[in-house]
mmCIF entry with sequence, helices, sheets and N, C-alpha, C, O atoms, coordinates in Angstrom:
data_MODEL
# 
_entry.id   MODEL 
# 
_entity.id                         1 
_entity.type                       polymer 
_entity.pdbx_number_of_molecules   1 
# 
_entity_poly.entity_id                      1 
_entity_poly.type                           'polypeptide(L)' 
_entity_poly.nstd_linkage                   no 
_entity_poly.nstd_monomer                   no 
_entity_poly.pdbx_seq_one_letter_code       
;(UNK)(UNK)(UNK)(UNK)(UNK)(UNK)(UNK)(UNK)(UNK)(UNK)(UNK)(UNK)(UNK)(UNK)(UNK)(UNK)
(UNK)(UNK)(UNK)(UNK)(UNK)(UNK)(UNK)(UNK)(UNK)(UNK)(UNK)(UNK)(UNK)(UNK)(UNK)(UNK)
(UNK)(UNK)(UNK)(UNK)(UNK)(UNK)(UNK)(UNK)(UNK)(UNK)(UNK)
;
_entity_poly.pdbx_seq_one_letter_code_can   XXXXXXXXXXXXXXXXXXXXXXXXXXXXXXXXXXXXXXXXXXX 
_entity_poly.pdbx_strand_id                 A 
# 
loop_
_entity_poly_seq.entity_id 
_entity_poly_seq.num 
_entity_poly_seq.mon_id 
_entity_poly_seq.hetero 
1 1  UNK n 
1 2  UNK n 
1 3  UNK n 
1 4  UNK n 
1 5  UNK n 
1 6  UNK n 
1 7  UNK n 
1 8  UNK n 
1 9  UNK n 
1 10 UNK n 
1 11 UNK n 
1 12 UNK n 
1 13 UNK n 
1 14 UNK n 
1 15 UNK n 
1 16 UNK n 
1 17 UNK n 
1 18 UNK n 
1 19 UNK n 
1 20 UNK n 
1 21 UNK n 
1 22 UNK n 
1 23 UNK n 
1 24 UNK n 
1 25 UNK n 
1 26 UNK n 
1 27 UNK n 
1 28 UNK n 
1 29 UNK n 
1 30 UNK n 
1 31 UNK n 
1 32 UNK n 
1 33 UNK n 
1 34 UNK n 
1 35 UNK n 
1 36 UNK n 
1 37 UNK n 
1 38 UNK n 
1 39 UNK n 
1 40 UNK n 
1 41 UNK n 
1 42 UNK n 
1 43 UNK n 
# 
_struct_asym.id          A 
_struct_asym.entity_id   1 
# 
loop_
_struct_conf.conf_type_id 
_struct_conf.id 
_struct_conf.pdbx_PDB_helix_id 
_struct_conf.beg_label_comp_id 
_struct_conf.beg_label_asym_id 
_struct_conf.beg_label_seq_id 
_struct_conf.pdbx_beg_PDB_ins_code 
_struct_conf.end_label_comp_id 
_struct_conf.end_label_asym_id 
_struct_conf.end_label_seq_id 
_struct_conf.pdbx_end_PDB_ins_code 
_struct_conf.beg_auth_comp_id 
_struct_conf.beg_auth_asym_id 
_struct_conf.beg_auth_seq_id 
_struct_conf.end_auth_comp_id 
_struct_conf.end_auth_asym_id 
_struct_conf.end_auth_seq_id 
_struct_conf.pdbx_PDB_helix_class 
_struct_conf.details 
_struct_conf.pdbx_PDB_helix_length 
HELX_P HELX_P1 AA1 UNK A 4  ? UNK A 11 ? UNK A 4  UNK A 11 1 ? 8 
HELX_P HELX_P2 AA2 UNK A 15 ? UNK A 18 ? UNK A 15 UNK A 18 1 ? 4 
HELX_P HELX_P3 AA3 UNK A 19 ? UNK A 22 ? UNK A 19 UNK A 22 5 ? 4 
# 
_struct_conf_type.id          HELX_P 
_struct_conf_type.criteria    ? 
_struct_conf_type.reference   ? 
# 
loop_
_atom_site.group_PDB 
_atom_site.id 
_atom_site.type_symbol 
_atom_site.label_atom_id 
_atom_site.label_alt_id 
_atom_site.label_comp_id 
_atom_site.label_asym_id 
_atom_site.label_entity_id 
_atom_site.label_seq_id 
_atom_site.pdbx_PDB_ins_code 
_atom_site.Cartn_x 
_atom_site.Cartn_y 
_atom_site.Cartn_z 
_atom_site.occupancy 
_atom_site.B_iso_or_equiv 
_atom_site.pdbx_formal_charge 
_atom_site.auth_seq_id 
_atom_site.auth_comp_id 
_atom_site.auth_asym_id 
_atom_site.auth_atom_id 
_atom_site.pdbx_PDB_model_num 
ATOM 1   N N  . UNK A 1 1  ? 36.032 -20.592 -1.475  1.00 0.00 ? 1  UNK A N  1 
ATOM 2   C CA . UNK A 1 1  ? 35.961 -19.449 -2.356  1.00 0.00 ? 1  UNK A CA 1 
ATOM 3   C C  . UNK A 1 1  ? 35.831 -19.908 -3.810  1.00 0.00 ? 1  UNK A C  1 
ATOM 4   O O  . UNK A 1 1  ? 35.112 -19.363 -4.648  1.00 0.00 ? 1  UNK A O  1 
ATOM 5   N N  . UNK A 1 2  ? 36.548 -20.889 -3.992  1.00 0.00 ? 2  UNK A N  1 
ATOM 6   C CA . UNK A 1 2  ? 36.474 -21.535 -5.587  1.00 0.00 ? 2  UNK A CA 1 
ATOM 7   C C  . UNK A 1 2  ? 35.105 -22.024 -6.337  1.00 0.00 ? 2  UNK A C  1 
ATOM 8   O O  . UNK A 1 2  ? 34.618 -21.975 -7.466  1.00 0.00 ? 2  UNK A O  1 
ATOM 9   N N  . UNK A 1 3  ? 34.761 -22.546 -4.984  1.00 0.00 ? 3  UNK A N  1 
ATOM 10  C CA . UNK A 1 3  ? 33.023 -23.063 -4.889  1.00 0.00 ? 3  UNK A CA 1 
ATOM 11  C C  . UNK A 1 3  ? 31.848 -21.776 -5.272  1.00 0.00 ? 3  UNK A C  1 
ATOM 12  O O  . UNK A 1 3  ? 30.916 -21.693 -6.071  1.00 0.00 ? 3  UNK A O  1 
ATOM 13  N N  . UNK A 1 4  ? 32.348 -21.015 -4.419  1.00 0.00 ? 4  UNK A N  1 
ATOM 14  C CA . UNK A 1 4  ? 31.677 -19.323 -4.831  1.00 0.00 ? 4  UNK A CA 1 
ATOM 15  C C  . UNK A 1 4  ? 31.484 -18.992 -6.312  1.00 0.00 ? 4  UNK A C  1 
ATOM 16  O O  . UNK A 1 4  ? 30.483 -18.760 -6.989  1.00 0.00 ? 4  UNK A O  1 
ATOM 17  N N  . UNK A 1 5  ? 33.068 -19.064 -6.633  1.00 0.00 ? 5  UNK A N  1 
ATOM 18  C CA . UNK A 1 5  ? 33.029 -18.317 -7.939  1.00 0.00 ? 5  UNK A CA 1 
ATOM 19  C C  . UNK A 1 5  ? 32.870 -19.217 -8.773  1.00 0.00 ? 5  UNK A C  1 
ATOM 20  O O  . UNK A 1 5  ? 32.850 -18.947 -9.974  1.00 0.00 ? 5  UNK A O  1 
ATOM 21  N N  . UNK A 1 6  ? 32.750 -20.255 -8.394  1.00 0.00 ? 6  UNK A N  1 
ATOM 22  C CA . UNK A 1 6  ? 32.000 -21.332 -9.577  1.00 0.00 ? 6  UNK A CA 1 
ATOM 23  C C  . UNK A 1 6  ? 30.699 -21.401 -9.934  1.00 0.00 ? 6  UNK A C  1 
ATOM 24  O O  . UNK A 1 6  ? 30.235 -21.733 -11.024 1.00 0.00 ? 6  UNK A O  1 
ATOM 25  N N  . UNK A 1 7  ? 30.121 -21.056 -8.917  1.00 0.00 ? 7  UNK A N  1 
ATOM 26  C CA . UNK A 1 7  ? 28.612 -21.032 -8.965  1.00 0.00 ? 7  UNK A CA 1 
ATOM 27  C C  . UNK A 1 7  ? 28.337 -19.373 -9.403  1.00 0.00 ? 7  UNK A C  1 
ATOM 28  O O  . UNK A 1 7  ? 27.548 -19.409 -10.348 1.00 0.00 ? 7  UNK A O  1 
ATOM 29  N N  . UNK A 1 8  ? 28.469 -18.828 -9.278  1.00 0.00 ? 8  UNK A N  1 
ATOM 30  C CA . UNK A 1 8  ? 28.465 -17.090 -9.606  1.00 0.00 ? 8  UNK A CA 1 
ATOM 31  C C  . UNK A 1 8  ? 28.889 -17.295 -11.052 1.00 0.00 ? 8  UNK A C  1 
ATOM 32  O O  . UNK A 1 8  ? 28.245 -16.703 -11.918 1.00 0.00 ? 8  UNK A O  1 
ATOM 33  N N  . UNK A 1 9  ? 29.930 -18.090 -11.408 1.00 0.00 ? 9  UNK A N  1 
ATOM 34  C CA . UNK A 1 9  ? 30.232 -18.292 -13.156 1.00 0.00 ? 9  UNK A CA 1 
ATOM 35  C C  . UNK A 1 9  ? 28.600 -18.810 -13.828 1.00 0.00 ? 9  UNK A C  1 
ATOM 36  O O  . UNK A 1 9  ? 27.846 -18.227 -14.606 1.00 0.00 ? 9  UNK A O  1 
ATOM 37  N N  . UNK A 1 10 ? 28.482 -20.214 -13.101 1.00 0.00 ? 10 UNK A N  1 
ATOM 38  C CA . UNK A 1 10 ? 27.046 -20.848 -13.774 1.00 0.00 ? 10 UNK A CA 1 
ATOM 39  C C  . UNK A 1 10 ? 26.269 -19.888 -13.646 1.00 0.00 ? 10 UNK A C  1 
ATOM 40  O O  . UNK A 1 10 ? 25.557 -19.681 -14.629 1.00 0.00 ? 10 UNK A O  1 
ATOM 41  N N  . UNK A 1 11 ? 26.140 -19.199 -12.759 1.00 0.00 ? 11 UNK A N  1 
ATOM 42  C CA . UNK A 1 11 ? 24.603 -18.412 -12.739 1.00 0.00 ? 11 UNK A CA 1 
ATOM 43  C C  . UNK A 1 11 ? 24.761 -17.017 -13.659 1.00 0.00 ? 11 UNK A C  1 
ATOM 44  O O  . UNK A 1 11 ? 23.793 -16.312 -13.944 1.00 0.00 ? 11 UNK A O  1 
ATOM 45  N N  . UNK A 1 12 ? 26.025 -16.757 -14.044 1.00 0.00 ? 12 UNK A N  1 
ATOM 46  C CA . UNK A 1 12 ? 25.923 -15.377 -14.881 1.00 0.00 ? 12 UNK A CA 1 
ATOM 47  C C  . UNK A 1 12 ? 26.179 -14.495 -13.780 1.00 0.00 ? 12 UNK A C  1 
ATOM 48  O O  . UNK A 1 12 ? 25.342 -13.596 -13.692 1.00 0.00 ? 12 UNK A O  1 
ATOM 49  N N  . UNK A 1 13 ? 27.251 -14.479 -12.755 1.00 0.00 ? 13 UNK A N  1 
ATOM 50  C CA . UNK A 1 13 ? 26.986 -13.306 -11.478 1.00 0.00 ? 13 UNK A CA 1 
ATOM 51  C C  . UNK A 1 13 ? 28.700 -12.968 -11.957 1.00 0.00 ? 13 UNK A C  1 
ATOM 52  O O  . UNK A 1 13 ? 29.705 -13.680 -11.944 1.00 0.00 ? 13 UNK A O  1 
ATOM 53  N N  . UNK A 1 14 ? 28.476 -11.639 -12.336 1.00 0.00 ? 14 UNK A N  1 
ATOM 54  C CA . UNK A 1 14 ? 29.824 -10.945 -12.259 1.00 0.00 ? 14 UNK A CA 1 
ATOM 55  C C  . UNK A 1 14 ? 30.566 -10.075 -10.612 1.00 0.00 ? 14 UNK A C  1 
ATOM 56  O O  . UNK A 1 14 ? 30.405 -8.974  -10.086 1.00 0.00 ? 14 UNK A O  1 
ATOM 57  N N  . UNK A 1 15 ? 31.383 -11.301 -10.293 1.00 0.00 ? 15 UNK A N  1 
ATOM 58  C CA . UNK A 1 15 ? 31.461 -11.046 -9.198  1.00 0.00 ? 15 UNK A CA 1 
ATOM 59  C C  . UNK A 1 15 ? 32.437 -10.389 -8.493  1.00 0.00 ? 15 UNK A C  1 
ATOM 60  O O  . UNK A 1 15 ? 32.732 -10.453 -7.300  1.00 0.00 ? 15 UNK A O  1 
ATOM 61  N N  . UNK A 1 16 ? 33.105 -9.458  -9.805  1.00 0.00 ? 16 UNK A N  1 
ATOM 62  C CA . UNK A 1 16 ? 33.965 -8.599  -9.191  1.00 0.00 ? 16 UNK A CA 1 
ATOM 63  C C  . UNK A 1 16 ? 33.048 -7.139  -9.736  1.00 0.00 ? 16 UNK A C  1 
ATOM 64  O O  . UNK A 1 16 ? 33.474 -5.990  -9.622  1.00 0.00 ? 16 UNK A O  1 
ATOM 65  N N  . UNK A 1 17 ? 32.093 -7.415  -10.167 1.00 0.00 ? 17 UNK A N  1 
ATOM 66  C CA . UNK A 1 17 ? 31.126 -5.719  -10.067 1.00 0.00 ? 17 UNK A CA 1 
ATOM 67  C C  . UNK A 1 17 ? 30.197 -6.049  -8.384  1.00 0.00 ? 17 UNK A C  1 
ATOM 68  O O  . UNK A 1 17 ? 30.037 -5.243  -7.467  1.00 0.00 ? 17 UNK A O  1 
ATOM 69  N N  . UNK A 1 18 ? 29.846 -7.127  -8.443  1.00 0.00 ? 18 UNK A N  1 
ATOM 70  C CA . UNK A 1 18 ? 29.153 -7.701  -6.909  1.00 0.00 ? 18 UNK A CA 1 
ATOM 71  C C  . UNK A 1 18 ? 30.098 -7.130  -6.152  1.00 0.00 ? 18 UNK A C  1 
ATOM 72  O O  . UNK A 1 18 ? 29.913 -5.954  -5.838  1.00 0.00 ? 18 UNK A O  1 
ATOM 73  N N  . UNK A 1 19 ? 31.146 -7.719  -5.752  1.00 0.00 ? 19 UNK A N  1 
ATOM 74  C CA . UNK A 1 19 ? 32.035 -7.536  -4.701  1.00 0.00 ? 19 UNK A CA 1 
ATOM 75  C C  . UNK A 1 19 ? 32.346 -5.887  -4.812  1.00 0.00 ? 19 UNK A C  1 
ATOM 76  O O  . UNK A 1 19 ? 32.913 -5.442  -3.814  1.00 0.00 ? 19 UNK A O  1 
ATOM 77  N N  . UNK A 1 20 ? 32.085 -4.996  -5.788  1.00 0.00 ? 20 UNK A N  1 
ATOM 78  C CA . UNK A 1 20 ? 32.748 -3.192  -6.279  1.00 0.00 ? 20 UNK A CA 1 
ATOM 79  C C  . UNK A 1 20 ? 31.347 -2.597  -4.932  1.00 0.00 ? 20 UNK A C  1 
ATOM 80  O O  . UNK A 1 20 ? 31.369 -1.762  -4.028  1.00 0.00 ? 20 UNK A O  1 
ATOM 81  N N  . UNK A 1 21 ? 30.325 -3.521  -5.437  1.00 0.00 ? 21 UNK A N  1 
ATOM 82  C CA . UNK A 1 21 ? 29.602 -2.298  -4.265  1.00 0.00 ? 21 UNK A CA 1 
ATOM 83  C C  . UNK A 1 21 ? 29.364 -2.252  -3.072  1.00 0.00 ? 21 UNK A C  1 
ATOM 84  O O  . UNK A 1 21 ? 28.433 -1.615  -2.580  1.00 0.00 ? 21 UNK A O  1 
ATOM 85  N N  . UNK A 1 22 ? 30.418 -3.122  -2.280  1.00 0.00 ? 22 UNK A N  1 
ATOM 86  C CA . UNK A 1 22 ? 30.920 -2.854  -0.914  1.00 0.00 ? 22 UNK A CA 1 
ATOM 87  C C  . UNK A 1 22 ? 32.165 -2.290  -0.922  1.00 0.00 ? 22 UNK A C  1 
ATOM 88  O O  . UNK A 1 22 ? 32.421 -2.389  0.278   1.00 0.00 ? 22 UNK A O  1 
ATOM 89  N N  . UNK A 1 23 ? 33.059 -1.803  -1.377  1.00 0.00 ? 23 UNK A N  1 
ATOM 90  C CA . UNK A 1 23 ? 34.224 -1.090  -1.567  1.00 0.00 ? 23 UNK A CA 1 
ATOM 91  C C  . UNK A 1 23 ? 33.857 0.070   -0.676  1.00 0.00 ? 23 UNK A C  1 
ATOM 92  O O  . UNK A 1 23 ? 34.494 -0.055  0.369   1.00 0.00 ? 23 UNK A O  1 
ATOM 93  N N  . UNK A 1 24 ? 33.251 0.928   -0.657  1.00 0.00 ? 24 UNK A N  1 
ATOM 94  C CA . UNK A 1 24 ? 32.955 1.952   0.546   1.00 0.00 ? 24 UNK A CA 1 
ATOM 95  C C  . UNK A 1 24 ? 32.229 1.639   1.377   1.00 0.00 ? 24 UNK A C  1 
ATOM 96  O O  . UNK A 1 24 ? 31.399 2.385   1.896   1.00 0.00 ? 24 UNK A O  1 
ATOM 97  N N  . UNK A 1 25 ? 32.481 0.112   1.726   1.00 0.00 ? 25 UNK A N  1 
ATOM 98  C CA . UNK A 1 25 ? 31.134 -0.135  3.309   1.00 0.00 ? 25 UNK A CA 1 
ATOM 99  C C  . UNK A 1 25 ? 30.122 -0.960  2.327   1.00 0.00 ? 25 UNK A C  1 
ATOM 100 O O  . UNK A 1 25 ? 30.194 -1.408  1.183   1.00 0.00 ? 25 UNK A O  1 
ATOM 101 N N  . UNK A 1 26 ? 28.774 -0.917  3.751   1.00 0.00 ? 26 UNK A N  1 
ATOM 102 C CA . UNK A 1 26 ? 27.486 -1.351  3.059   1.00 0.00 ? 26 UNK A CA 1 
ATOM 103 C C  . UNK A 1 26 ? 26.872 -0.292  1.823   1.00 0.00 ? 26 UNK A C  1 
ATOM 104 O O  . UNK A 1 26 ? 27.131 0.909   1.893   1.00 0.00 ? 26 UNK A O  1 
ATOM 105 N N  . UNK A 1 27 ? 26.322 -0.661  1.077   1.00 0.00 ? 27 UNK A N  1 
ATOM 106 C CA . UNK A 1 27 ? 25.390 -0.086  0.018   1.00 0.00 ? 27 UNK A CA 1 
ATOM 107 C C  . UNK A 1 27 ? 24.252 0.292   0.540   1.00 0.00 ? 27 UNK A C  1 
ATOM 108 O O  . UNK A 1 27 ? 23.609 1.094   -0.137  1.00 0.00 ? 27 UNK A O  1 
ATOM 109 N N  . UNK A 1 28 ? 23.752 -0.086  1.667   1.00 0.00 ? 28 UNK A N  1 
ATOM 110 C CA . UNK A 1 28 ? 22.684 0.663   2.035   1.00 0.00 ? 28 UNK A CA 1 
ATOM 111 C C  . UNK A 1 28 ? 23.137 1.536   3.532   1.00 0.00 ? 28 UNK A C  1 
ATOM 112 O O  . UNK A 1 28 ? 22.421 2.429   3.983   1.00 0.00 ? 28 UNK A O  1 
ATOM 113 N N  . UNK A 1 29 ? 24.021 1.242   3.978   1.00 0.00 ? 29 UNK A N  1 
ATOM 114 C CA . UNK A 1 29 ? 24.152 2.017   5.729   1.00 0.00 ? 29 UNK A CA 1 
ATOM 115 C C  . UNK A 1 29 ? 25.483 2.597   5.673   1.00 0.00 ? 29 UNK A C  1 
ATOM 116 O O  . UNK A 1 29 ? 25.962 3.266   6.588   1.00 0.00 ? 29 UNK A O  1 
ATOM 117 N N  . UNK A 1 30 ? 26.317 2.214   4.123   1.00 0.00 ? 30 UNK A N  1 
ATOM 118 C CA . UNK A 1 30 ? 27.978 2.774   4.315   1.00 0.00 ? 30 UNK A CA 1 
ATOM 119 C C  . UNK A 1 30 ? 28.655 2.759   5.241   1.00 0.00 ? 30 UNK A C  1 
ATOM 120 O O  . UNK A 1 30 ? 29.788 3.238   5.189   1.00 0.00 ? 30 UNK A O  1 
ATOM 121 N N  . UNK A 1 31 ? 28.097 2.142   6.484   1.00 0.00 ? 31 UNK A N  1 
ATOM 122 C CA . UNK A 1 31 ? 29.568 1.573   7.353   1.00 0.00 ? 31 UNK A CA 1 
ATOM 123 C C  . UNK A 1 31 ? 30.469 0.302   7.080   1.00 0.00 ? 31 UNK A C  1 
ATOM 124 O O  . UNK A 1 31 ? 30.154 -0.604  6.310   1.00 0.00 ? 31 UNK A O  1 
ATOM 125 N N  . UNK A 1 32 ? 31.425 0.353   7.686   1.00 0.00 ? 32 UNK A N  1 
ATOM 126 C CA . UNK A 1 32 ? 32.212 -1.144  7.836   1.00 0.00 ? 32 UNK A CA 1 
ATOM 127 C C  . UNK A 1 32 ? 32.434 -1.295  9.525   1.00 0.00 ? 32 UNK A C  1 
ATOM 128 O O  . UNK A 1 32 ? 33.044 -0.426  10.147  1.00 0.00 ? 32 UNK A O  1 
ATOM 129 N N  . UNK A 1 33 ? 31.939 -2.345  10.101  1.00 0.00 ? 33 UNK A N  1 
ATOM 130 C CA . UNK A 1 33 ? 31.192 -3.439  9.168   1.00 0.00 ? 33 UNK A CA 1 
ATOM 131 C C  . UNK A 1 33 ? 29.382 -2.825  9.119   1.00 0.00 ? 33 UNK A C  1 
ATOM 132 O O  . UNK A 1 33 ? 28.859 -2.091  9.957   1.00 0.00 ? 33 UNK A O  1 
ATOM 133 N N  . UNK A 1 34 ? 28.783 -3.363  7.970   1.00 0.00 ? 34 UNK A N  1 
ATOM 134 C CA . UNK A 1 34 ? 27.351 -2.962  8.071   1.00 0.00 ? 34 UNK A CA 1 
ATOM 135 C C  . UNK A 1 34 ? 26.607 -3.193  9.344   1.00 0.00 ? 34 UNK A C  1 
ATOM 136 O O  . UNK A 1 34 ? 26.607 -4.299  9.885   1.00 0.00 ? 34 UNK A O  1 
ATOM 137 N N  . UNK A 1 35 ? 25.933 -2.095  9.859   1.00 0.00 ? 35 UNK A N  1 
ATOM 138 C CA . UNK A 1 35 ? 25.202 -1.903  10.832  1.00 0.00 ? 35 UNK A CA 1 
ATOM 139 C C  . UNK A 1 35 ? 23.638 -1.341  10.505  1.00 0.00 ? 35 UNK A C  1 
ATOM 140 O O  . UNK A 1 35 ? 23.053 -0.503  11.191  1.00 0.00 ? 35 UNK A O  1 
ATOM 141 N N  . UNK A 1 36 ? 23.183 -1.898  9.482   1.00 0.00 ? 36 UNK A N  1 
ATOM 142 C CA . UNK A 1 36 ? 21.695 -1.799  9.361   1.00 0.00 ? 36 UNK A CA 1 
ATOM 143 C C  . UNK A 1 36 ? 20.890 -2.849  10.229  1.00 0.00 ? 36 UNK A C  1 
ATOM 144 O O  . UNK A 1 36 ? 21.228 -3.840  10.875  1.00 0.00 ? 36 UNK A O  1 
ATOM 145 N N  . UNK A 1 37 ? 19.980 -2.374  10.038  1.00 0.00 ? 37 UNK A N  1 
ATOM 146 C CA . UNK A 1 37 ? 18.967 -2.753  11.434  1.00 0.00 ? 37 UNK A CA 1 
ATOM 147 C C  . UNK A 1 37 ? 17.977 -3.766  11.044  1.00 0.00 ? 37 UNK A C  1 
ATOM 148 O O  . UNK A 1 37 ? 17.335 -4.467  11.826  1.00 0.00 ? 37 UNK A O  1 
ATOM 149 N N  . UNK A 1 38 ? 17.899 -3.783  9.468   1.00 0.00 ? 38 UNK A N  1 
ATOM 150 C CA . UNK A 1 38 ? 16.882 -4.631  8.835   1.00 0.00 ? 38 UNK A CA 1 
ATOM 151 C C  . UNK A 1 38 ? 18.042 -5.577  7.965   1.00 0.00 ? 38 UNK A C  1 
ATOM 152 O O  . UNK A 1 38 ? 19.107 -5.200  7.476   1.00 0.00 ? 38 UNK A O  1 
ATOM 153 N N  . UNK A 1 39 ? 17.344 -7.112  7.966   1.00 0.00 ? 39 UNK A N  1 
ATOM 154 C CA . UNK A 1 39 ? 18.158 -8.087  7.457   1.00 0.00 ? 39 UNK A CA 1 
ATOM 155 C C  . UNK A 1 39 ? 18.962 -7.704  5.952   1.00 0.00 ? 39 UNK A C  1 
ATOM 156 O O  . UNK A 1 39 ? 18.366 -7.020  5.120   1.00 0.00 ? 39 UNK A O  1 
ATOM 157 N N  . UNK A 1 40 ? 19.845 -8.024  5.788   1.00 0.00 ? 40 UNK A N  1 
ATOM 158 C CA . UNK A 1 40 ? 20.163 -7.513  4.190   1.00 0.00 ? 40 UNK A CA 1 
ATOM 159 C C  . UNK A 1 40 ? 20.099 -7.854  2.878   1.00 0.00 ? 40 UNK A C  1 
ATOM 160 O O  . UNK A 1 40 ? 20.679 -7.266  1.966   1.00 0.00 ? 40 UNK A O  1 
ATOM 161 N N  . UNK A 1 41 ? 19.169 -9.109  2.749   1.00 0.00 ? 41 UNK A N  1 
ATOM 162 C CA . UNK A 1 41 ? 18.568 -9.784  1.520   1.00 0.00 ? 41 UNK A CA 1 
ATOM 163 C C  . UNK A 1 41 ? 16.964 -9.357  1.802   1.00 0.00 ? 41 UNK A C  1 
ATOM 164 O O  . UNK A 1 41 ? 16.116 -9.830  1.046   1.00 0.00 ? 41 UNK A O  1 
ATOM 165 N N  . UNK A 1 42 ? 16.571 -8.497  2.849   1.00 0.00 ? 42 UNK A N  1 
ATOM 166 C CA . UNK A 1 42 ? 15.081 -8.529  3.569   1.00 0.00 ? 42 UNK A CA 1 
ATOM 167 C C  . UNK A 1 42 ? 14.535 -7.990  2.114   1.00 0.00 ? 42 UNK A C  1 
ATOM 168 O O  . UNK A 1 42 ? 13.320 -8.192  2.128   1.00 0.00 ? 42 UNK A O  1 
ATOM 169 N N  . UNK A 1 43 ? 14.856 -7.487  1.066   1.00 0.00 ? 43 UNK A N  1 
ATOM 170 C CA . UNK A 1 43 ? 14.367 -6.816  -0.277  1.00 0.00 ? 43 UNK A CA 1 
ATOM 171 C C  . UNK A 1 43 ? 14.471 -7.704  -1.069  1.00 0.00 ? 43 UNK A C  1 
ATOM 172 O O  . UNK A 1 43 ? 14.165 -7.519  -2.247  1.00 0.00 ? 43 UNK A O  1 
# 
């Protein structure tokens, strides 16, 4: 995890707004756990 947020620091990734838009599920299918049908970086 330390490794994560180390690299998310270098790259400029604010990763507690990242991590806010799974708080209700997926962002695109709103279940937990995500059950979309198409890969989820496929965009």
């Amino acid at each position: 995890m330390s490794w994560l947020a180390s690299l998310a620091n270098l790259l400029g990734v604010d990763l507690e707004q990242a991590v806010g838009k799974y708080k209700k599920g997926c962002p695109r299918c709103g279940k937990i756990p995500c059950q979309c049908r198409e890969k989820p970086f496929a965009e």
